[in-house]
C-alpha positions as CSV (number, residue, x, y, z in Angstrom):
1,X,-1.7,12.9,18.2
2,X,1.2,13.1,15.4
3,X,1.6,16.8,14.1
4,X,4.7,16.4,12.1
5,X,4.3,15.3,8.6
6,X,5.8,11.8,7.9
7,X,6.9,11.0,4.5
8,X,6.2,7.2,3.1
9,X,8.2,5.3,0.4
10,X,5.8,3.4,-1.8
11,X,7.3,0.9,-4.3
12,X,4.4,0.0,-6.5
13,X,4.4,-2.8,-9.5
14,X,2.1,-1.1,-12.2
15,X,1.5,-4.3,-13.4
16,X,0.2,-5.9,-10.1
17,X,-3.7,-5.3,-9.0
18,X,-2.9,-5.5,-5.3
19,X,0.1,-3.1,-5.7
20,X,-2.9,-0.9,-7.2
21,X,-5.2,-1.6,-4.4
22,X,-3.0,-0.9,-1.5
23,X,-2.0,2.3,-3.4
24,X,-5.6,3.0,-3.3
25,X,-5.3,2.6,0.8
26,X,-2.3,4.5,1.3
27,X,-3.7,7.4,-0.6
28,X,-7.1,7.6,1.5
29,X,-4.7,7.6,4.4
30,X,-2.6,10.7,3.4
31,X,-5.9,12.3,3.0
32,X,-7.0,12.0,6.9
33,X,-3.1,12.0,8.0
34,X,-0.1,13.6,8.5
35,X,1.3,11.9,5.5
36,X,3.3,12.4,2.4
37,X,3.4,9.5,-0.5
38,X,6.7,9.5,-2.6
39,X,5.9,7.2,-5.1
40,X,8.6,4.7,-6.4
41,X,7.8,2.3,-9.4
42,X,9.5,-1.6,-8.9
43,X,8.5,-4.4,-11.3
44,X,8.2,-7.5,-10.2
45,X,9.1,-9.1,-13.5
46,X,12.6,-7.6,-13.3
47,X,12.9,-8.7,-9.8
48,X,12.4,-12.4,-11.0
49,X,14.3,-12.2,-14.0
50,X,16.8,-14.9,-14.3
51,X,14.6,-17.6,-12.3
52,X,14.1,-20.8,-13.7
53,X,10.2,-20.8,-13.9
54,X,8.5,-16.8,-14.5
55,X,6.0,-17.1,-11.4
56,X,4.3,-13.5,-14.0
57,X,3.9,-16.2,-16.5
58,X,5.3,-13.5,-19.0
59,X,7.6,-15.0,-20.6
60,X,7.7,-12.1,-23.7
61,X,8.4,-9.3,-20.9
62,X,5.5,-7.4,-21.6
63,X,4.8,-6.5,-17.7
64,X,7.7,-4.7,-18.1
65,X,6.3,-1.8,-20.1
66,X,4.0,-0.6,-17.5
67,X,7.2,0.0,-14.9
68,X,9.0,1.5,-18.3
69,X,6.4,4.2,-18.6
70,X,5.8,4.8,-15.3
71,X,10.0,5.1,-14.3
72,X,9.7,7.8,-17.7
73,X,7.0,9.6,-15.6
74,X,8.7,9.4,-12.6
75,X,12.1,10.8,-14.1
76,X,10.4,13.1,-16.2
77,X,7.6,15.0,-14.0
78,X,8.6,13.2,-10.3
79,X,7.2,11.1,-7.5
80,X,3.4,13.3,-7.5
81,X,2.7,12.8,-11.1
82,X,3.8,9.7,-10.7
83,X,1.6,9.4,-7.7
84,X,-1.4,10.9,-10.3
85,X,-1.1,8.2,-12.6
């Protein structure tokens, strides 16, 4: 059995419903584990920016406001209230 605590990077897309249901997952697991969550906001949207065809279908950018607000959170309060929201 694991006793010391492990420590997980989680790069979520606020934007994205599986990043939101595998957050779901990894949280339950922390709960019954060893296991710390540092929360890391990504975006998709910027990831594919510069491709010839969006595969987001945004082509206004406005998937990117979610990461905006949630990188504000993150740089503001840190990785667990990032984690609350």
């Amino acid at each position: 059995m694991v006793t010391e605590r492990l420590t997980v990077d989680f790069w979520f897309d606020p934007a994205c419903p599986l990043s939101r249901v595998t957050a779901t997952w990894i949280t339950a697991v922390a709960e019954q584990r060893p296991v710390d969550i540092r929360w890391r906001v990504m975006s998709l949207s910027v990831l594919n920016e510069g491709r010839d065809v969006d595969p987001e279908g945004d082509e206004e950018g406005y998937l990117w406001i979610p990461a905006r607000v949630c990188a504000a959170i993150q740089t503001a309060y840190g990785h667990t209230a990032l984690g609350r929201v």
